[in-house]
C-alpha positions as CSV (number, residue, x, y, z in Angstrom):
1,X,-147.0,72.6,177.5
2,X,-144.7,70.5,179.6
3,X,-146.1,67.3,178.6
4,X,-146.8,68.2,174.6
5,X,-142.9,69.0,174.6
6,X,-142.0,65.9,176.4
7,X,-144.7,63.7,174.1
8,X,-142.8,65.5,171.0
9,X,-139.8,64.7,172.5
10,X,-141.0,60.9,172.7
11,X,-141.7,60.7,169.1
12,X,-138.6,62.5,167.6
13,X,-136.4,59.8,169.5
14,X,-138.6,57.2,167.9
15,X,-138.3,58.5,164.5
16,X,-134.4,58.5,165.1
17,X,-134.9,55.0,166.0
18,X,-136.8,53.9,163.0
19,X,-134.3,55.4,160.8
20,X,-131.5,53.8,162.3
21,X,-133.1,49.9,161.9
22,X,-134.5,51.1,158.5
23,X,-130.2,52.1,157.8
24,X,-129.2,49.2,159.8
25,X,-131.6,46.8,157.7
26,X,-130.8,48.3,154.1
27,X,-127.0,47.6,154.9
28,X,-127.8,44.1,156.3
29,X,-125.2,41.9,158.6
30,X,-122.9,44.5,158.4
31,X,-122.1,47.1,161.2
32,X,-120.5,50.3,161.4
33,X,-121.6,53.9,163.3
34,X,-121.5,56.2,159.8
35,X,-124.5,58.7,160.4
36,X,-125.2,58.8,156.9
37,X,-127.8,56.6,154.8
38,X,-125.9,56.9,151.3
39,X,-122.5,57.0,150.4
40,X,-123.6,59.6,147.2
41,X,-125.7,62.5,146.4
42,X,-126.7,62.7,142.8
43,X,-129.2,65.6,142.1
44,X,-132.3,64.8,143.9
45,X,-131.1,61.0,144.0
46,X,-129.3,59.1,146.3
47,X,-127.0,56.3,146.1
48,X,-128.1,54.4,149.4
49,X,-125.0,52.6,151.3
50,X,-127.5,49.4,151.0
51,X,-127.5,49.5,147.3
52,X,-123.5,50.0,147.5
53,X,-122.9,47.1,149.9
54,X,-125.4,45.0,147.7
55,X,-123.5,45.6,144.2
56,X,-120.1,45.2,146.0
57,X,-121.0,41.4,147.3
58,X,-122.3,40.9,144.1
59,X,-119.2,42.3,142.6
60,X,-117.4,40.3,145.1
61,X,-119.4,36.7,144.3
62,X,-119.0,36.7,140.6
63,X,-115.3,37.2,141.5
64,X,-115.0,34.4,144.2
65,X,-116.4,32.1,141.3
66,X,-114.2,33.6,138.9
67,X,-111.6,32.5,141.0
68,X,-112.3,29.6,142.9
69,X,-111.1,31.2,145.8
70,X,-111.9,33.7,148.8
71,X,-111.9,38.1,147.6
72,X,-111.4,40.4,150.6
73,X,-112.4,43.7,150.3
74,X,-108.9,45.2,149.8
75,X,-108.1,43.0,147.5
76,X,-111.3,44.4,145.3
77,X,-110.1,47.8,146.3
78,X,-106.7,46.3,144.6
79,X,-108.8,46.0,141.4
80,X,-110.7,49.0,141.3
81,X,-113.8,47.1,142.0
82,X,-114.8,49.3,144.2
83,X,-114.6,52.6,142.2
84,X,-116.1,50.5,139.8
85,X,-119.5,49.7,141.6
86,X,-119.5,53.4,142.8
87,X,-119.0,54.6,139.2
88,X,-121.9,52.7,137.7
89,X,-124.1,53.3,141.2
90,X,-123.8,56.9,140.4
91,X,-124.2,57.0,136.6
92,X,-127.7,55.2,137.5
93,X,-129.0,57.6,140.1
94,X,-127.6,60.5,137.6
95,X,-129.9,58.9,134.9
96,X,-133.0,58.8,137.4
97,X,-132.0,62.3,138.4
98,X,-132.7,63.3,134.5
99,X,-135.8,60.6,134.6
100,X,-137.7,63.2,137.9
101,X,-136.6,66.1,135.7
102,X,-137.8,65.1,132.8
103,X,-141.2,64.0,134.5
104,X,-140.9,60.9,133.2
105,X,-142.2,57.4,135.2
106,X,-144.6,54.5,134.5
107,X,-147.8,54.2,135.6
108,X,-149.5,51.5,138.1
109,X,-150.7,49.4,134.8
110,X,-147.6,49.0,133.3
111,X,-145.8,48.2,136.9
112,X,-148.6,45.5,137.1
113,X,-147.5,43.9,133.8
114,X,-143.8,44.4,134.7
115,X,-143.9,42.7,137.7
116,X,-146.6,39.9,136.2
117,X,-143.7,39.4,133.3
118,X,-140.7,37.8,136.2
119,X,-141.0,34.3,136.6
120,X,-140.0,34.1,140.1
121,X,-143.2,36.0,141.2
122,X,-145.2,33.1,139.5
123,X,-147.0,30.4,140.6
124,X,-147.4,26.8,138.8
125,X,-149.7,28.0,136.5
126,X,-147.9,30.9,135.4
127,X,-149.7,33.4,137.2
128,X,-148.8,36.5,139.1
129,X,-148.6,35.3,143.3
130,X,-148.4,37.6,145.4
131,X,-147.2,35.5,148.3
132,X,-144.4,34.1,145.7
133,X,-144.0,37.9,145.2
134,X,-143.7,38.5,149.0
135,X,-141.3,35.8,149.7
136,X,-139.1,36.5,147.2
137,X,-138.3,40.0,148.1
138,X,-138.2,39.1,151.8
139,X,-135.3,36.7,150.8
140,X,-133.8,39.3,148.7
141,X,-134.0,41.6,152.2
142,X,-136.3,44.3,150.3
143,X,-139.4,45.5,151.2
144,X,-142.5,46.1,148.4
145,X,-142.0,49.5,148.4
146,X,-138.2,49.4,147.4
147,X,-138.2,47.1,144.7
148,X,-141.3,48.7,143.3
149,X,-139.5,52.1,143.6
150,X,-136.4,50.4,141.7
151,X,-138.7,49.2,139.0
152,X,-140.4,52.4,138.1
153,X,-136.6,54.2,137.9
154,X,-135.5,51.3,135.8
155,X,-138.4,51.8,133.8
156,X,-137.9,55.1,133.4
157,X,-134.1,55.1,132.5
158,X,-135.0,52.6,129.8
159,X,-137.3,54.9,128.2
160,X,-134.5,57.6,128.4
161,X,-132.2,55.0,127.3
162,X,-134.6,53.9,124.3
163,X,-134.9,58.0,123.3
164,X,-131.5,58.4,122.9
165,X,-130.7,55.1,121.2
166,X,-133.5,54.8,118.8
167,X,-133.0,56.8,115.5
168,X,-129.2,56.4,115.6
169,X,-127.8,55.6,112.1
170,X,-124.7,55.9,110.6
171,X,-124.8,57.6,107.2
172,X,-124.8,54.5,104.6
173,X,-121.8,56.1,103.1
174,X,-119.4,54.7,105.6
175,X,-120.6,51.0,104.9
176,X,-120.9,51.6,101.4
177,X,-116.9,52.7,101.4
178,X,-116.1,49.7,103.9
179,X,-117.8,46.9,101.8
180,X,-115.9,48.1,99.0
181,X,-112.8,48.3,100.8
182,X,-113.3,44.5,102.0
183,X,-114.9,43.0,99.0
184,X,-112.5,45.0,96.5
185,X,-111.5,42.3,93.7
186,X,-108.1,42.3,91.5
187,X,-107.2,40.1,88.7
188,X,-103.3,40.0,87.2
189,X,-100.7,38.1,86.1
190,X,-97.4,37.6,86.9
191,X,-94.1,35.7,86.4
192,X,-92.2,34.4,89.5
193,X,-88.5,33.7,89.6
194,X,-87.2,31.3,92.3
195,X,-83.5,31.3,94.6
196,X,-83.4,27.4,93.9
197,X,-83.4,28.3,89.9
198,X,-80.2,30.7,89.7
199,X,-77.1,29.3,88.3
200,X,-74.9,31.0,90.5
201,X,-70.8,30.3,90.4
202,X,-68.8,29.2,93.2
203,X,-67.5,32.1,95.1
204,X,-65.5,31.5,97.9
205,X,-65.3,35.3,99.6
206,X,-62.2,36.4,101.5
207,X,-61.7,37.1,104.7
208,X,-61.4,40.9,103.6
209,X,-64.9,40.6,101.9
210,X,-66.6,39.1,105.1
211,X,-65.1,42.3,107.2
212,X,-66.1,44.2,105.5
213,X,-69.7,43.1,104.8
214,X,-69.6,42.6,108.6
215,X,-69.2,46.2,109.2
216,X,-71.8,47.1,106.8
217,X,-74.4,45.0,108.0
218,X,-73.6,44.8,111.7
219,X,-77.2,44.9,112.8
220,X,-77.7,41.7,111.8
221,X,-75.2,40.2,114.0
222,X,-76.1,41.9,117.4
223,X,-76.1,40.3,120.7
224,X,-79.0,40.8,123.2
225,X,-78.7,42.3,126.3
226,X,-77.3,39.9,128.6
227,X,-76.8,39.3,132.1
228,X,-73.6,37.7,133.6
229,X,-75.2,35.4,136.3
230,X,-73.0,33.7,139.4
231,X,-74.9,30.8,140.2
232,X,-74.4,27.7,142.9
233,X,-76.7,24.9,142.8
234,X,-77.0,21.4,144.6
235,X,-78.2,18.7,142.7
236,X,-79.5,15.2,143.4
237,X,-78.1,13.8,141.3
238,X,-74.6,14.8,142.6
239,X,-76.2,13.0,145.8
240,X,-76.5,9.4,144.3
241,X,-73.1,7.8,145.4
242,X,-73.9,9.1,148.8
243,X,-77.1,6.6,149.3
244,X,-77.6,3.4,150.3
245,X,-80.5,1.7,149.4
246,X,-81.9,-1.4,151.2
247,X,-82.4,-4.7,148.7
248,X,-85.7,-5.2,150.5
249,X,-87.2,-2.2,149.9
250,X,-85.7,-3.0,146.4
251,X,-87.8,-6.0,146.1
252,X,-90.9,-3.8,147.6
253,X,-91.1,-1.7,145.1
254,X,-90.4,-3.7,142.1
255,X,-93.6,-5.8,143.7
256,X,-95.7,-2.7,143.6
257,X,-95.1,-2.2,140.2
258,X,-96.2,-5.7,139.1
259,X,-98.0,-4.6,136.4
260,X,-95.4,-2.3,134.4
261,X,-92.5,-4.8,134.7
262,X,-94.6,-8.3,134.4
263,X,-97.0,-7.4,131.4
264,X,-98.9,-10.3,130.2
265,X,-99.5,-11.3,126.5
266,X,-102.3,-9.0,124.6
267,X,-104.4,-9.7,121.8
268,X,-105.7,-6.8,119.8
269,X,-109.7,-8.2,119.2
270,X,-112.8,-6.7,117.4
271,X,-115.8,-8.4,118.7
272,X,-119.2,-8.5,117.3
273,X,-122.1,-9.4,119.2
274,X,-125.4,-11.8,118.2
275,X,-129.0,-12.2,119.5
276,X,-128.6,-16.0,119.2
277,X,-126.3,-18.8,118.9
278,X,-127.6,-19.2,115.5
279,X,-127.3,-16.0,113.9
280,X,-124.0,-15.8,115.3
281,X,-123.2,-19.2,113.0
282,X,-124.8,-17.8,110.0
283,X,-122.0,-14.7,110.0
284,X,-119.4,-17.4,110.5
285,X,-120.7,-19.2,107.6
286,X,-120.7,-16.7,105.5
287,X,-117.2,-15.1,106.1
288,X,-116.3,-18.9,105.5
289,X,-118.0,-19.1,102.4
290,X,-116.7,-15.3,101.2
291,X,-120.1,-14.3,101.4
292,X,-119.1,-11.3,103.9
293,X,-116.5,-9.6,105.4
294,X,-116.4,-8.9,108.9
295,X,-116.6,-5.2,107.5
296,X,-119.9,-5.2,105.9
297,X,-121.6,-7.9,108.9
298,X,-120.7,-5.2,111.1
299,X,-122.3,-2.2,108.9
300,X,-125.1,-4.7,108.4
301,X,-125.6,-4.5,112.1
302,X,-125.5,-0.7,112.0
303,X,-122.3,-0.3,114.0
304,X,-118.9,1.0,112.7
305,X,-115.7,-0.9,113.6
306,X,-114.3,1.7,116.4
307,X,-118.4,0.3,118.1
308,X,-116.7,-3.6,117.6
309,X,-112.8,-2.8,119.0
310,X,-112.4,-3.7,122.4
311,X,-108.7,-2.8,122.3
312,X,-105.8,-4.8,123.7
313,X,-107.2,-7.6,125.9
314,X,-105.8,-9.9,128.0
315,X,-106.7,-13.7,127.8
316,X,-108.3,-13.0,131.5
317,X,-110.3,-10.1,130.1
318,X,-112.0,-12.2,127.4
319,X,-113.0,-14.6,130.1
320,X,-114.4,-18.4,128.5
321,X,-113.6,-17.0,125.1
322,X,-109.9,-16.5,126.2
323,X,-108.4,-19.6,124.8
324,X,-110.1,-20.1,122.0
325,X,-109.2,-16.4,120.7
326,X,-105.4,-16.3,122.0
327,X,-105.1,-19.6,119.8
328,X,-106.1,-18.0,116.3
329,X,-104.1,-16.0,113.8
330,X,-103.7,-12.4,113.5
331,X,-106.5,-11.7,111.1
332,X,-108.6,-15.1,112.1
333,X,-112.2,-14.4,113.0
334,X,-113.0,-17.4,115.9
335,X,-116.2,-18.3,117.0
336,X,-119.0,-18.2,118.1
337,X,-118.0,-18.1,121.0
338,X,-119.3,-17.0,124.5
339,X,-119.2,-13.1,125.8
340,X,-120.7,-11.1,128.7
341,X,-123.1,-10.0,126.3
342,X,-124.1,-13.3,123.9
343,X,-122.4,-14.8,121.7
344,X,-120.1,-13.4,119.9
345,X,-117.2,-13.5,116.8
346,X,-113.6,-12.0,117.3
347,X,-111.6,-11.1,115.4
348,X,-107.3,-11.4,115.8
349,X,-105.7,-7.7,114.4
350,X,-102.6,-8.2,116.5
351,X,-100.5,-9.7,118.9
352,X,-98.9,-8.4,121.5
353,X,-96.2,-10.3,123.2
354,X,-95.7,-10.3,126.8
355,X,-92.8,-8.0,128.6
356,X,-91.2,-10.0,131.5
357,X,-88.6,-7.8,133.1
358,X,-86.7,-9.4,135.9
359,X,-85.9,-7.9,139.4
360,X,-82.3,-8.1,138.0
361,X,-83.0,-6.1,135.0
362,X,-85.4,-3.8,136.4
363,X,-82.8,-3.2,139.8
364,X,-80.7,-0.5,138.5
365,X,-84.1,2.0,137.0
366,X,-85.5,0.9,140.7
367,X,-82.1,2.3,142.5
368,X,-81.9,5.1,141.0
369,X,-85.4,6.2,141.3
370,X,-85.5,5.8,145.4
371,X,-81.8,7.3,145.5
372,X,-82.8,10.1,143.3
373,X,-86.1,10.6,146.2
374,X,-83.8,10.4,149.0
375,X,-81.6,12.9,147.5
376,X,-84.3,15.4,146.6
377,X,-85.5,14.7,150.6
378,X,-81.6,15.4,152.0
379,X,-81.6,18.5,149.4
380,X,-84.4,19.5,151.0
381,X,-83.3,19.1,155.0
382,X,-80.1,21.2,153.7
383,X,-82.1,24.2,152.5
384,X,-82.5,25.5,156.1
385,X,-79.3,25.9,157.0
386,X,-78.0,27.5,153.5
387,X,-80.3,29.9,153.4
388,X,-79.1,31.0,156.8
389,X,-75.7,31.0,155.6
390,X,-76.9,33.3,152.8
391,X,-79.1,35.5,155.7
392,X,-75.6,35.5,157.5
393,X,-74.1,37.1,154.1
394,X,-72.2,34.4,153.1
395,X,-71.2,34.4,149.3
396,X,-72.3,32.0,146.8
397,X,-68.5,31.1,146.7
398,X,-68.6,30.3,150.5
399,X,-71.8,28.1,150.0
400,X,-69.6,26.4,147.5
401,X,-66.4,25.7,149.5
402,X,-68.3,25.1,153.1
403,X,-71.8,23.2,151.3
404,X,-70.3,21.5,148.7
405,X,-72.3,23.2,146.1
406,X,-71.6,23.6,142.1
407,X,-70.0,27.1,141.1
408,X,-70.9,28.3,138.2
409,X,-71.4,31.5,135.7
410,X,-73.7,31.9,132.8
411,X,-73.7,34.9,130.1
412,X,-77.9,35.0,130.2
413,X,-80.3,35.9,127.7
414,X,-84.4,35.6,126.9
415,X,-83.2,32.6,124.5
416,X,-80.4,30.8,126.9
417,X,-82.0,27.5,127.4
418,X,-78.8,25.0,127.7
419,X,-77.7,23.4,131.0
420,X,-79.7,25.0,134.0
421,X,-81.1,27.9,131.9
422,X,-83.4,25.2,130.7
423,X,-85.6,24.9,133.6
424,X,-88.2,27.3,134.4
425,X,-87.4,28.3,137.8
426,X,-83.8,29.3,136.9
427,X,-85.2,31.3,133.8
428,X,-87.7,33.0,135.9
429,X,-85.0,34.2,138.8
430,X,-82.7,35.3,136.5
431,X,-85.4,37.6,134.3
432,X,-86.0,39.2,137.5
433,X,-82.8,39.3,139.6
434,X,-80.8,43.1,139.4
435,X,-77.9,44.2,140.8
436,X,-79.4,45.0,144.6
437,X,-80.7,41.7,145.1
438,X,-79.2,39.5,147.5
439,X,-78.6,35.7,146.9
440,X,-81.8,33.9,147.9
441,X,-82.3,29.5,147.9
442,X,-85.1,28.2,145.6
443,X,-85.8,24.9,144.0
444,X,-85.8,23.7,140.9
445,X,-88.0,21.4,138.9
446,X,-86.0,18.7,139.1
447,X,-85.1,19.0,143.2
448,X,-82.3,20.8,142.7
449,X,-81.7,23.7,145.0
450,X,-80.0,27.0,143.4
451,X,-79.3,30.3,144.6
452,X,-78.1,32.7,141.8
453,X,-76.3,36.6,141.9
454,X,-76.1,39.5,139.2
455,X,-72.1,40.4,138.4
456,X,-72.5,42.7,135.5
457,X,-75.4,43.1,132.7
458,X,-73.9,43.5,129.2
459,X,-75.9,46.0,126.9
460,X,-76.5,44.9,123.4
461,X,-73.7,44.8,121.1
462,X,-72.1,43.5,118.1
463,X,-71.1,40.1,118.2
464,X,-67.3,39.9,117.6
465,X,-66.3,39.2,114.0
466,X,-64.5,35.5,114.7
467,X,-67.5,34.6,116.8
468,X,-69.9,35.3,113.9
469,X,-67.4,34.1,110.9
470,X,-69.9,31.6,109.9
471,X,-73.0,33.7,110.7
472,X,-71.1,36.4,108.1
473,X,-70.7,33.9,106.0
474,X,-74.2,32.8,105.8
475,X,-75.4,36.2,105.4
476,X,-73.0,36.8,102.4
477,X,-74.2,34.1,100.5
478,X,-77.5,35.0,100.9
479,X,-77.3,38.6,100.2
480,X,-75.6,37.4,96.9
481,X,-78.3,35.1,95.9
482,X,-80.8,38.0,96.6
483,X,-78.9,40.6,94.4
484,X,-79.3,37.9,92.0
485,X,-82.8,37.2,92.2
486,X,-83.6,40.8,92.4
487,X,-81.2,41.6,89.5
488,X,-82.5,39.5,87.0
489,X,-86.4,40.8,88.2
490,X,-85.6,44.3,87.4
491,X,-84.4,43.0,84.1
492,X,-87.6,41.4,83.6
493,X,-89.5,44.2,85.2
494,X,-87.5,46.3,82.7
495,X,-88.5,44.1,79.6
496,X,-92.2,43.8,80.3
497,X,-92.5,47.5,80.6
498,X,-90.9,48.2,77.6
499,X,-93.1,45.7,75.4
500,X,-96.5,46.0,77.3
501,X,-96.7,42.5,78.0
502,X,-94.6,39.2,79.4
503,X,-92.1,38.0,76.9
504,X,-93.3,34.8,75.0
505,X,-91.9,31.4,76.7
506,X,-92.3,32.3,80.0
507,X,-94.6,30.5,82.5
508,X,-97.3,33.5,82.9
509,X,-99.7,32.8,86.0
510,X,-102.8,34.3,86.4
511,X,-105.6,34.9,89.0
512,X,-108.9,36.2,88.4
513,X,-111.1,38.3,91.3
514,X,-109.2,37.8,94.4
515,X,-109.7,40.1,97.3
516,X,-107.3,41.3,99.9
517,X,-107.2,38.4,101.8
518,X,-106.8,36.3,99.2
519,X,-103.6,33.8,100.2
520,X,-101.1,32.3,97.3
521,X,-98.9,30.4,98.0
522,X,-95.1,30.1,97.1
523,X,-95.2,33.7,96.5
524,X,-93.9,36.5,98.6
525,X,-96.4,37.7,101.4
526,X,-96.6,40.9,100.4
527,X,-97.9,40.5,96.4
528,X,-101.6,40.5,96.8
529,X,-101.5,43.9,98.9
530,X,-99.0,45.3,96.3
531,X,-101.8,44.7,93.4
532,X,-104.3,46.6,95.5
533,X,-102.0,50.0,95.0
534,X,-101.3,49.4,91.2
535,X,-103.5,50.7,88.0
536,X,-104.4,48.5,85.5
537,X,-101.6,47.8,83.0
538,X,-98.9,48.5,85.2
539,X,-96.1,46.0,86.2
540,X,-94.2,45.5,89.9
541,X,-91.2,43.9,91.1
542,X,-92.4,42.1,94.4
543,X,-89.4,40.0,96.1
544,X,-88.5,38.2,99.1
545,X,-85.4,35.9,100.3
546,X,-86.7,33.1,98.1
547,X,-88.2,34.4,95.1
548,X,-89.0,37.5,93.2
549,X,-92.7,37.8,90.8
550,X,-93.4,40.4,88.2
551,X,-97.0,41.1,88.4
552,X,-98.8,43.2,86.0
553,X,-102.8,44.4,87.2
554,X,-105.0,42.9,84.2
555,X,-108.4,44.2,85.6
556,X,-109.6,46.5,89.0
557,X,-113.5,44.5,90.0
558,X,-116.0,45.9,92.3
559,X,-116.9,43.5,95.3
560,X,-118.5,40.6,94.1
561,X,-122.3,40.9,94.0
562,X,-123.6,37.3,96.3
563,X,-125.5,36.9,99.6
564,X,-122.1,36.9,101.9
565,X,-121.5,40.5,100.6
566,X,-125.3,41.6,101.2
567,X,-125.0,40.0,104.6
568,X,-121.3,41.4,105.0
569,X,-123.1,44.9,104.4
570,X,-125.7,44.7,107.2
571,X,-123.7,43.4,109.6
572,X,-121.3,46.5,109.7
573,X,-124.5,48.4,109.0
574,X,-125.9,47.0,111.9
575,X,-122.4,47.3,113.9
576,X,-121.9,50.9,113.0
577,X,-125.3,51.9,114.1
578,X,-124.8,50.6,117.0
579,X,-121.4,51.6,117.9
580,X,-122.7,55.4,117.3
581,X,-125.6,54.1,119.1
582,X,-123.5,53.3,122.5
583,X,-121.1,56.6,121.5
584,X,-124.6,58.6,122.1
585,X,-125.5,57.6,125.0
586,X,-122.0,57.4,126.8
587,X,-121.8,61.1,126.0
588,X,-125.2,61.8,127.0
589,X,-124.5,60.2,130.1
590,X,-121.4,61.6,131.2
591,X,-123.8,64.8,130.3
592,X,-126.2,63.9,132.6
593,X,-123.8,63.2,135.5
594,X,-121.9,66.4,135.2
595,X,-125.3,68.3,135.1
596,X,-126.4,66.2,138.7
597,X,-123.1,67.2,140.6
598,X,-122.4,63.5,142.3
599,X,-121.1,64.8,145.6
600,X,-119.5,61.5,147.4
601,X,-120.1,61.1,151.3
602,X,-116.0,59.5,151.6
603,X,-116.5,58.8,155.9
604,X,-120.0,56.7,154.8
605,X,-117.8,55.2,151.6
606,X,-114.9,53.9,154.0
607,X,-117.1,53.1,156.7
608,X,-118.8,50.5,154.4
609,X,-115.6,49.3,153.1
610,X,-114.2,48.8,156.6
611,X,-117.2,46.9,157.5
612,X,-117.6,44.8,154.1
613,X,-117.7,41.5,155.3
């Protein structure tokens, strides 16, 4: 009894121990002391802490190449990546859950021709290998038995999948009502008055008038929210007179950059290419004799003249032709005459002369380029010590008496771009800086090293009246011009309606069948989607700052009868069927998963995550 308890005993501890290295080897390189083998319960199904760990590296890969760079596991936790792998994880085991209730599953036939169907279990003659089959899943760290067991659930949650997607169809109603909607056609007339074509008098307004059209239309002349900003900055450029710069490093680096201040002369040059010396003096003959053009001997040759331009050459580039070709006229073709590639005819399009700059002209861009590098370097060694000045709670207006730093202040808004508002950095430290933040050195595009402070943030408001005289102004006139325009299109408007048609003399424009996208231009934006609410007969005043249109609806079309609308019609047939489709089956899963009870194991969910390497 002794020994049968002891051999029991033997065998239950090796059981244990299978099941850890089976654990161990599901979760690969990864090591942590959870007890439990999934991270999820799901009905009878399980969502295995191998499967997790799997889906999260490949979560985590896709990522990395996303990114180009390194994605630590709590920076996926960060992005929900996590939740998100658990979420799909479980919505799958929920969906083979249903699949074992349902009885459903593939038999060994069709898991044959499944696994015969994936090219990387074939060999080179396109035949099912089993050793290719082996090797594979060894590589992928699965055994035979689990990725068989994943192919017959996948199986079967497609044929769930396929049972509730099959058969869905949106009533052809809907379509029928959207096609018309889109295709819908119109056809009108109308008569368009334009600003530019008002006689208007001269009215000077008084200053009484602009008051008061200033406090009735004081929206229009509002000012932004706006911070008031402190700001001290050091510049290079304030630097300059401080530097001294060596003549011989002067004369270094005007020698380095040889070839931007000693340009040679240039020849802009077409060349054209010949099998032989002779057929390349048979195209010279005849663009002597006006037999060709250098044009049509190059189409003749079945090249275009972008294949023949070589660009602007130098006389070194053209090598023994060099001479020859710097000697003719722009517009002469010389040659034959030798080329790396036989011989050849060029021909002169332009000439480019050559740009000789001295040291003595080229000595003050030269001096201010390494003084404006040395001051951006001695901006940079003083950074250190004002940031701990500003650590040490000094003010900006310190930093400007003891550094010898610009003081500043600037009333700043989203669309302040003058002075230092107009480089990036600044703009970007003074969207975010409020009221609690402390004075902090950063660098500017340029070099320049600023450190910036909130006084005061002014709400929006209305500009003051002297400030926005000519803005008033501006406004005033226009508004005039507009009760103009619109005046005389209600009298119009008024005149049409009353007769039933456009007066005689006018300039009546028409458009026949145009749908709601339809785009005219020199009319107000808003015409064509006006015509779409009127009846047929009926006029409208349509208006905007620069011009005002009568329009009268002549004729309501259906959409136009042509193969875009029939293949409009079965795309969003085709769309619709499978939006309700997808609408289906997200309900039916969410169904499914609420029916299965997912119970989450969270000490073997952080375990893995802890461990996620």
């Amino acid at each position: 009894m002794a020994a049968g308890m002891k051999k029991l005993s033997k065998t239950f501890v090796w059981i244990l121990m299978g099941m850890l290295i089976v654990g161990l080897a599901g979760f690969g390189a990864v090591n942590f002391t959870s007890s439990s083998s999934s991270v999820a319960q799901v009905g009878e199904e399980e969502v295995s802490i191998g499967n997790y760990v799997r889906e999260l590296q490949r979560e985590q890969r896709a990522l990395q190449a996303q990114t180009g760079q390194a994605v630590t596991m709590a920076q996926m936790s960060a992005f929900g990546m996590d939740r998100m792998v658990l979420g799909r994880l479980i919505s799958l085991a929920a969906l083979d859950h249903e699949s074992r209730q349902l009885g459903l599953s593939i038999g060994d036939d069709n898991l044959i021709e499944e696994l015969s169907a994936i090219d990387a279990f074939k060999n080179v003659s396109g035949d099912f290998d089993r050793e290719a089959y082996r090797f594979a899943l060894r590589n992928a760290g699965l055994t035979e038995k689990e990725f068989e067991d994943d192919l017959r659930r996948e199986a079967a949650r497609t044929l769930v999948q396929n049972a509730v997607l099959s058969g869905s169809k949106m009533p052809a109603t809907l379509t029928e009502t959207l096609t018309s909607f889109i295709g819908a056609r119109r056809s009108f007339s109308y008569v368009q008055l334009n600003a530019a074509d008002l006689a208007l008098t001269a009215e000077a307004p008084s200053d009484e008038d602009l008051q008061a059209f200033y406090e009735a239309n004081q929206d229009q002349f509002m000012l932004p929210e706006t911070k008031v900003i402190t700001y001290a900055a050091l510049r290079p450029s304030t630097l300059l007179d401080e530097i001294e710069v060596d003549e011989a490093q002067l004369q270094r680096l005007f020698e380095d950059r040889a070839d931007q201040y000693q340009v040679p002369e240039r020849r802009l040059v077409e060349r054209l290419v010949f099998a032989s010396e002779d057929a390349a003096a048979s195209a010279k003959a005849q663009l002597e004799t006006g037999g060709a053009t250098f044009e049509s001997l190059v189409e003749a040759r079945g090249l275009t003249l972008q294949d023949a331009d070589m660009g602007d050459v130098t006389m070194g580039d053209l090598g023994a032709a060099g001479t020859e070709v710097f000697a003719a006229q722009v517009g002469d073709v010389a040659g034959p005459l030798p080329s790396d590639l036989g011989p050849a005819l060029y021909r002169v399009n332009g000439r480019l002369e050559a740009q000789i700059t001295t040291f003595e002209d080229a000595k003050p861009d030269l001096i201010e380029e390494l003084a404006s590098d040395r001051a951006r370097r001695l901006v940079e060694t003083q950074a250190e010590d004002i940031d701990d000045m500003l650590a040490g709670g000094a003010t900006l207006e310190e930093l400007a008496t003891e550094s010898g730093l610009e003081l500043a202040q600037i009333n700043w808004t989203e669309d302040t771009s003058d002075g230092i508002a107009a480089y990036e950095g600044f703009r970007t430290a003074a969207a975010a800086v409020t009221a609690e933040d402390f004075p902090e050195a950063g660098f500017l595009e340029d070099g320049s090293l600023f450190a910036l402070r909130l006084d005061d943030v002014l709400p929006e408001r209305p500009e003051p009246f002297a400030d926005a005289k000519d803005k008033v102004l501006a406004a005033w006139q226009a508004d005039r011009l507009a009760k103009a325009l619109k005046d005389q299109g209600e009298a119009m408007l008024a005149q049409a309606e009353q007769a039933g048609s456009f007066a005689e003399g006018t300039d009546v424009k028409s458009e026949t069948g145009l749908t709601r996208t339809a785009y005219i231009d020199t009319v107000p934006e808003a015409l064509v989607s006006r015509v779409f609410t009127m009846e047929v007969g009926d006029f409208r005043l349509v208006q905007d700052a620069e011009t005002a249109v009568v329009v009268r609806l002549d004729a309501i079309l259906p959409p136009e009868q042509s193969d875009d609308m029939t293949l409009l019609t079965q795309a969003l047939q085709a769309q619709l069927d499978q939006s309700l489709a997808e609408e289906l089956f997200e309900a039916y899963v969410q169904d499914v998963q609420a029916r299965a009870e997912p119970r989450v194991d969270q000490q073997a969910l952080n375990a893995a995550q802890a461990n996620f390497q």
